[in-house]
C-alpha positions in Angstrom: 111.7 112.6 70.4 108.3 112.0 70.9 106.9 110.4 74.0 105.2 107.0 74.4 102.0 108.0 76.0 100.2 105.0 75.5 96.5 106.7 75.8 94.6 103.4 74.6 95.0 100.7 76.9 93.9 101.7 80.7 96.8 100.5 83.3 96.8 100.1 87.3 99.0 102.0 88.9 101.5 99.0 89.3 101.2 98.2 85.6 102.0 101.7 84.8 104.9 101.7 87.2 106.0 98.2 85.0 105.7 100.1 82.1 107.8 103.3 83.0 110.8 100.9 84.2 110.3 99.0 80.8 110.5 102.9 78.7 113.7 104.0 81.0 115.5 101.3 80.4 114.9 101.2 76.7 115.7 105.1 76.7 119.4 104.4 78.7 120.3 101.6 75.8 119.1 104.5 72.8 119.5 108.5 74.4 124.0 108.0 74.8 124.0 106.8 71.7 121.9 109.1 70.0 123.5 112.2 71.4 120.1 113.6 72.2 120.0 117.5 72.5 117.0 117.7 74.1 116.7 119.4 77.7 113.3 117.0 78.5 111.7 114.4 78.1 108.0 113.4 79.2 106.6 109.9 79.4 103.2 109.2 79.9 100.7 106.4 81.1 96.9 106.1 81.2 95.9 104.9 84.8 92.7 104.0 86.3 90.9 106.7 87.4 92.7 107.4 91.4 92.1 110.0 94.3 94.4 111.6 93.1 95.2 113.5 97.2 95.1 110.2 99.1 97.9 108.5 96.3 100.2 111.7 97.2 99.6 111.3 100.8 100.9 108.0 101.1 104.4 109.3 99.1 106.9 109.2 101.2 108.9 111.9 99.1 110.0 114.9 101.0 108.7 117.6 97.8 105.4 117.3 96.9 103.1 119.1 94.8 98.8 119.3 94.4 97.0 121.5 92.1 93.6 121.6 91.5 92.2 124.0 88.6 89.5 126.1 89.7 85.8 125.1 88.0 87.6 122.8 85.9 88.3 118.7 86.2 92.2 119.0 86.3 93.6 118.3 89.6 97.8 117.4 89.5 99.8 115.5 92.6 103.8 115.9 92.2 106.2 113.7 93.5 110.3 114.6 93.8 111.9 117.1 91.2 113.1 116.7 87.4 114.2 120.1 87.7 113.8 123.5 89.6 114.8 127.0 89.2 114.9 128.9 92.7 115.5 132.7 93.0 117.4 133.5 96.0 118.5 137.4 95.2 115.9 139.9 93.9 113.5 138.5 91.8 113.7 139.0 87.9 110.9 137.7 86.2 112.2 137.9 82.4 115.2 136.0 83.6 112.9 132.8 86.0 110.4 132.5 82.8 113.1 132.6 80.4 115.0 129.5 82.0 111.5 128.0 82.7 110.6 127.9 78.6 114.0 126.4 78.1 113.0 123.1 80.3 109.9 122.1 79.0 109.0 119.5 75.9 107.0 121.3 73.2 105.3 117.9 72.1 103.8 117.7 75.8 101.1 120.2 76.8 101.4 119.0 80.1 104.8 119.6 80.4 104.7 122.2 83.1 106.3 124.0 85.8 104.8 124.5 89.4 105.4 127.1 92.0 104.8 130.7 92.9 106.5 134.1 93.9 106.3 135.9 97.1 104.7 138.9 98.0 107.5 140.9 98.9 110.8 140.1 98.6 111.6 143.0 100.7 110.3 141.5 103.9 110.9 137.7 104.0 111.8 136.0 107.1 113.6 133.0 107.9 110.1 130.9 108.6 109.9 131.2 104.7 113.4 130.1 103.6 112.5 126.7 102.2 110.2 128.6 99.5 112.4 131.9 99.3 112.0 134.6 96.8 110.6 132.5 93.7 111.1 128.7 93.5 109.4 126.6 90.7 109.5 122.9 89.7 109.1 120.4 87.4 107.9 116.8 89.5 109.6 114.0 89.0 106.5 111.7 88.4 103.1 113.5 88.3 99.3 111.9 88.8 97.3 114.0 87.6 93.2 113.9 85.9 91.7 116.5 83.2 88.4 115.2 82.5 89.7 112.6 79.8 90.9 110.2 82.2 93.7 109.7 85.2 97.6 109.7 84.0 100.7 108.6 85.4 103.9 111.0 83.7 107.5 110.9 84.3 109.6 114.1 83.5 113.5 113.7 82.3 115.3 116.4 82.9 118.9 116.2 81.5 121.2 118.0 84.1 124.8 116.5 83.0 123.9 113.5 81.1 121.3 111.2 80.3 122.7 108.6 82.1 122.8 110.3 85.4 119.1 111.6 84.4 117.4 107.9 84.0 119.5 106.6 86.9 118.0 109.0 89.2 114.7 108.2 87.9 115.0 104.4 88.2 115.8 105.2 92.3 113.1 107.5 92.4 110.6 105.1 90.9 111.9 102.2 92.7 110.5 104.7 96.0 107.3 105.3 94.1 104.7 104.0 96.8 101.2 102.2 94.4 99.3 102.4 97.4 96.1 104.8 97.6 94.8 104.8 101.5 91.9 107.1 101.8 92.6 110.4 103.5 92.3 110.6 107.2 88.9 112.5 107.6 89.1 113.5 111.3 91.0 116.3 112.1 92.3 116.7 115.8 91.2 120.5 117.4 94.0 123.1 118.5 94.9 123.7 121.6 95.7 127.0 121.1 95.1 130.3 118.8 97.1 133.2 118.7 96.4 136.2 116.6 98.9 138.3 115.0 98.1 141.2 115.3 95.6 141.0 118.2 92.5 142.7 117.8 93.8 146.3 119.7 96.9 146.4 117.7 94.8 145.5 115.1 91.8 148.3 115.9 95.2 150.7 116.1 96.5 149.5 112.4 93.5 150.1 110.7 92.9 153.5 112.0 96.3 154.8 111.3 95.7 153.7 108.0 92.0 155.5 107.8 94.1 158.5 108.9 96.9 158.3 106.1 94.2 157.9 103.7 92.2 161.3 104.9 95.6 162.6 104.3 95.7 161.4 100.7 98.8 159.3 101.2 97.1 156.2 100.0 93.6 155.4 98.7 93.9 151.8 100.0 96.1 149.8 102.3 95.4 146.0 102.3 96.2 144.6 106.0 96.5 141.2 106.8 96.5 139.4 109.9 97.9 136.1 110.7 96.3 133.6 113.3 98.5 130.6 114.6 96.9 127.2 116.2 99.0 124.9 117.6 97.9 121.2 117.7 99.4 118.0 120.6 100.5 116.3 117.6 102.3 116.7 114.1 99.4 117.9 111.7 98.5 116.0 108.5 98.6 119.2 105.9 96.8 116.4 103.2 94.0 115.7 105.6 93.2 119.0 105.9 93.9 119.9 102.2 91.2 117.0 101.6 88.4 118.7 103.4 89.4 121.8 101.9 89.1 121.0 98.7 85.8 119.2 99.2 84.8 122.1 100.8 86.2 124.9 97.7 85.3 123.1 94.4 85.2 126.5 93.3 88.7 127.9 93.6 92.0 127.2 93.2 93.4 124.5 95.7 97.0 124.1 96.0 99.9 122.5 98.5 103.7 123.2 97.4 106.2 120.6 100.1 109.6 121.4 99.8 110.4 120.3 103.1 109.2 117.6 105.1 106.6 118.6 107.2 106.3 121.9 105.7 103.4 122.9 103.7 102.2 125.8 102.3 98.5 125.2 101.1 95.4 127.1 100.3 92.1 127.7 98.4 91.8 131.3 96.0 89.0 131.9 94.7 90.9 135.1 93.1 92.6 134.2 89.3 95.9 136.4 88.9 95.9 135.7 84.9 95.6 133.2 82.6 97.0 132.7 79.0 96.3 130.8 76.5 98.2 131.7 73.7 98.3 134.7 73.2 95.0 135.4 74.6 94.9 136.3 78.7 92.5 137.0 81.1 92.5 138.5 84.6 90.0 139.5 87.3 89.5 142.3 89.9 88.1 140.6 92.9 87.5 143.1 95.9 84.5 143.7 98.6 83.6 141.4 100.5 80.2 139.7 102.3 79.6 136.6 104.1 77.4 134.1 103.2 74.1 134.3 104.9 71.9 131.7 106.4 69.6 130.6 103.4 68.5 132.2 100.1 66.7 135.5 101.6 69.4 136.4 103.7 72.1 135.5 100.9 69.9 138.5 98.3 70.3 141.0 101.1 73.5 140.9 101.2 74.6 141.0 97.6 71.9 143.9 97.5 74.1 145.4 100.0 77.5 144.5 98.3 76.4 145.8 95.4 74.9 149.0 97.0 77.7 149.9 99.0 80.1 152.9 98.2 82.8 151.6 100.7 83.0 148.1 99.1 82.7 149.6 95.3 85.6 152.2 96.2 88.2 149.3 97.0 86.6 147.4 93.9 87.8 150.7 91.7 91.2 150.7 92.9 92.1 146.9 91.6 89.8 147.3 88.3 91.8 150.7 87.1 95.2 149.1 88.2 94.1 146.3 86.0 92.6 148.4 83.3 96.0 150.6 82.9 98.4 147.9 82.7 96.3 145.0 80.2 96.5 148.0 78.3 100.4 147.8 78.6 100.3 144.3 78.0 97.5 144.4 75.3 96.7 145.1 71.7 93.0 144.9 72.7 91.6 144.4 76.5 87.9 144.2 76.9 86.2 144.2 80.4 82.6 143.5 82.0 81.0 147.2 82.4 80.4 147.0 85.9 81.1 144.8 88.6 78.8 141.9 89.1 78.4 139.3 92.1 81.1 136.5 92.8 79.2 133.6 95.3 81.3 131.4 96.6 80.9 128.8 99.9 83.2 131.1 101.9 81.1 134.4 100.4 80.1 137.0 98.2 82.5 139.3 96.2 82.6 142.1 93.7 84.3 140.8 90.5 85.1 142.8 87.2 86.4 139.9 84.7 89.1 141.0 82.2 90.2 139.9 78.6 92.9 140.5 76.3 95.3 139.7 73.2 98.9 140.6 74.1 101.3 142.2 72.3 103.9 140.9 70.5 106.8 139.4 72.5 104.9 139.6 75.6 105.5 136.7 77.8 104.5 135.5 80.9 107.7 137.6 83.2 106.6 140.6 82.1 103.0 139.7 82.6 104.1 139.0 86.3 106.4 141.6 86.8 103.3 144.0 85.7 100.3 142.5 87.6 101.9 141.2 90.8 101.1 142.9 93.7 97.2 143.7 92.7 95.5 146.6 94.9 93.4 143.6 96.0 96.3 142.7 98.1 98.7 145.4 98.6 97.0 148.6 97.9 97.4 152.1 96.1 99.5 153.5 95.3 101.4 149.9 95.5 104.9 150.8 96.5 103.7 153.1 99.1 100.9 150.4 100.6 103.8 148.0 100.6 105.8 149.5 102.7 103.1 150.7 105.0 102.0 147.2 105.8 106.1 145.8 106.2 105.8 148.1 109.0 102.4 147.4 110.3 102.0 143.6 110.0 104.2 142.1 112.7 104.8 138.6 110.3 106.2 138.3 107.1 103.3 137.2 104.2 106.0 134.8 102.7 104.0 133.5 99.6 100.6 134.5 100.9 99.1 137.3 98.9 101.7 136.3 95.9 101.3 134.6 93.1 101.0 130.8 92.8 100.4 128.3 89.8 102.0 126.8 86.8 103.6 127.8 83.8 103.8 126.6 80.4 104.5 126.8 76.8 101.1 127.2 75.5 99.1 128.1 78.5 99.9 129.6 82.5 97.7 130.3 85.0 98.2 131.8 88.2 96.1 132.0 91.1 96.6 134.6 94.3 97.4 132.9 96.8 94.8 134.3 99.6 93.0 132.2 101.6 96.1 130.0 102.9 97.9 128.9 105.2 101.5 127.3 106.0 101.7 124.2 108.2 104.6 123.7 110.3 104.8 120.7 112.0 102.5 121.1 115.3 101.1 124.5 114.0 98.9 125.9 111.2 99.6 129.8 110.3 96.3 131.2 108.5 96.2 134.4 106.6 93.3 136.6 105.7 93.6 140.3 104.8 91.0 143.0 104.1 91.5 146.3 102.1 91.0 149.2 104.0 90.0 152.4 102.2 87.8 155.7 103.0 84.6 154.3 105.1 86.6 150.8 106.6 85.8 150.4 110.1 88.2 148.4 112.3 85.7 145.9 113.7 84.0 145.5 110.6 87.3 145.1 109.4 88.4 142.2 111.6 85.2 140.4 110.7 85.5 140.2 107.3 89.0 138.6 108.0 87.3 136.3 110.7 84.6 135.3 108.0 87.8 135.0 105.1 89.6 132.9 107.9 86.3 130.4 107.7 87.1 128.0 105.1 89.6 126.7 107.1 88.1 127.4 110.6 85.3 125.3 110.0 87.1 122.3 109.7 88.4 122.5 113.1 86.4 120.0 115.1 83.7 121.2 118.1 84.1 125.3 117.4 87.6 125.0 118.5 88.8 127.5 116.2 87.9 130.2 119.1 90.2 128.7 121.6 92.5 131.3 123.1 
């Protein structure tokens, strides 16, 4: 059935709300009597243009969703669920795709599913129980922009019947708040920061790794610390999202809620994969240098990037990793013939930028099951690194360092979720790793997680981010 998306006529947001009570009704007199067959159904309205972060910020769902594509105009809020698929038990990514395809309208292309995987199910504490293994969703109503113009959608799931379906989503749109407040812009300082693992441990890690790799038990380890602030009152995760995300126009910015007060946000510069079609694409993104003080000092330092056999070693690792398995996936790959300079606000990295056609039946779960963990977050050999750093790293990642994004029919894209951080109520828990291979050195080591850690740290008001 196709859906009314009335493209032509521009609505407000109270309009369009008007107009989706008007559709649902007219759908609950036709669908029963129809006997529909179909799973879902997408309806969509053209709004004018919104901030998009401040209308999900005055939601007062409990699930809530933001997604903004990296160099590109799409940014998505997502309001309740139409449907969701969670894995609880060990992940099996043939199976989570498989059910995901089944749920979403062909006619729509964006009729999508959001959420992400964690980085090892292995070692996954109860802190990250709302999110578990793999949990994806379908919103309820979405807000999203893609360049074209701003859109209000509703997505109709049909769980039992399509009664039930459009009465839930009369309740739920009888809840949708119209208002758009601006986003609070100050943001209150910590009173406190803990690192996890301080920076002896730390020191201790990273050599015990330098002395596994003289031994040739692995060419890299990735190690990751985590560095918890604690704040006098409940923090507003959208606030901070906000300044992050004027602050990162060039990466991937993302928030998944599933719980009040609970959110899990971030900005990756570092794309996973992307497929459209049946063409994909993938980067290596490894070795890392600040940003410096103007354009002289900024030259020096991708001179030295580029020059330096420690940083181009942990590159290698990620780009054959990648190499071998696009192969697997591929009829064709091609790749850039050396790695060139990634400048971002929050620094300067190696990147080696992938593409491919895949293989016939080749879909997305065995895509992920392939490329998920990366060198650039786990290490090499993978397994190995992976269990090295459940034993090192006293924390669990949870969905930091896995992937994150949304799927669909015609095109998925998933970012690594680096840079990030889960807010908890009074606390924000940031995550930064660096790989650690032949020539690493533990306080240059710590730094480079120190200058990853930045994007967020420089939000913190009066230096505060040093507080002990």
């Amino acid at each position: 059935m196709p859906t009314d998306t009335s493209h032509q006529q521009v609505h407000s947001l109270k309009e369009a709300r008007t107009f989706l009570k008007q559709k649902l009704e007219r759908l609950q007199e036709i669908l029963p009597s129809e006997g529909r067959a179909e799973a879902t159904l997408r309806l969509t309205i053209r709004v004018e243009p919104q901030d998009i972060l401040a209308w999900l910020s005055c939601q007062r769902s409990s699930r809530k969703l933001f997604w903004s594509q990296r160099n590109e105009p799409f940014q998505l809020a997502g309001v309740g669920v139409s449907h969701e698929i969670e894995w609880r038990s060990a992940v099996n990514h043939e199976s989570v795709i498989t059910k995901l395809r089944a749920g979403i309208d062909p006619q729509e292309p964006y009729s999508r599913y959001y959420g992400g995987i964690c980085f090892d199910e292995n070692n996954l504490t109860a802190e990250w129980f709302n999110f578990g293994p793999c949990r994806f969703f379908m919103p309820r109503f979405e807000l999203f922009s893609n360049g074209e113009g701003c859109f209000l959608a509703c997505n109709l799931y049909k769980s039992s019947d399509w009664e039930t379906t459009l009465a839930a989503a009369h309740r739920e749109l009888h809840e949708l708040s119209d208002d758009v407040h601006p986003v609070p812009v100050k943001f209150p300082a910590p009173v406190s920061r803990e690192d996890q693992p301080a920076k002896e441990q730390w020191t201790y890690n990273v050599e015990s790794i330098l002395d596994a790799v003289r031994k040739k038990r692995f060419g890299k380890v990735v190690v990751a610390r985590r560095s918890v602030f604690a704040f006098e009152q409940p923090v507003n995760a959208f606030g901070l999202l906000d300044r992050l995300r004027q602050n990162a126009t060039d990466c991937y910015v993302f928030a998944f809620q599933f719980k009040a007060d609970e959110v899990f946000v971030g900005a990756s510069p570092e794309q996973l994969y992307r497929r459209e079609g049946t063409n994909v694409s993938s980067e290596a993104v490894a070795g890392t240098r600040r940003r410096g003080g103007g354009s002289t000092e900024d030259e020096r330092l991708k001179t030295e990037l580029c020059g330096s056999g420690k940083d181009l070693s942990e590159h290698s690792f990620v780009v054959e990793m990648l190499e071998h398995t696009l192969q697997k996936l591929c009829v064709q790959v091609k790749q850039d013939s050396r790695p060139e300079i990634l400048t971002l606000n929050g620094g300067h990295h190696l990147i080696t930028r992938f593409t491919g056609k895949l293989g016939k039946d080749v879909n997305d779960g065995t895509i992920l099951s392939l490329l998920h963990p990366t060198p650039a977050v786990a290490g090499s050999p993978t397994a190995q690194a992976m269990t090295e750093i459940a034993k090192l790293e006293p924390f669990s990642r949870g969905w930091y360092a896995g992937p994150v994004g949304y799927l669909g029919l015609d095109r998925s894209e998933f970012a690594v979720a680096i840079r990030s951080g889960l807010i908890k109520d009074r606390t924000v828990q940031l995550y930064a790793g660096a790989g650690i291979v032949n020539g690493s050195l533990p306080h240059d080591e710590w730094n480079e997680v120190e200058d990853k850690l930045n994007g967020f740290l420089t939000l913190f008001p009066n230096e505060s981010a040093n507080i002990s």
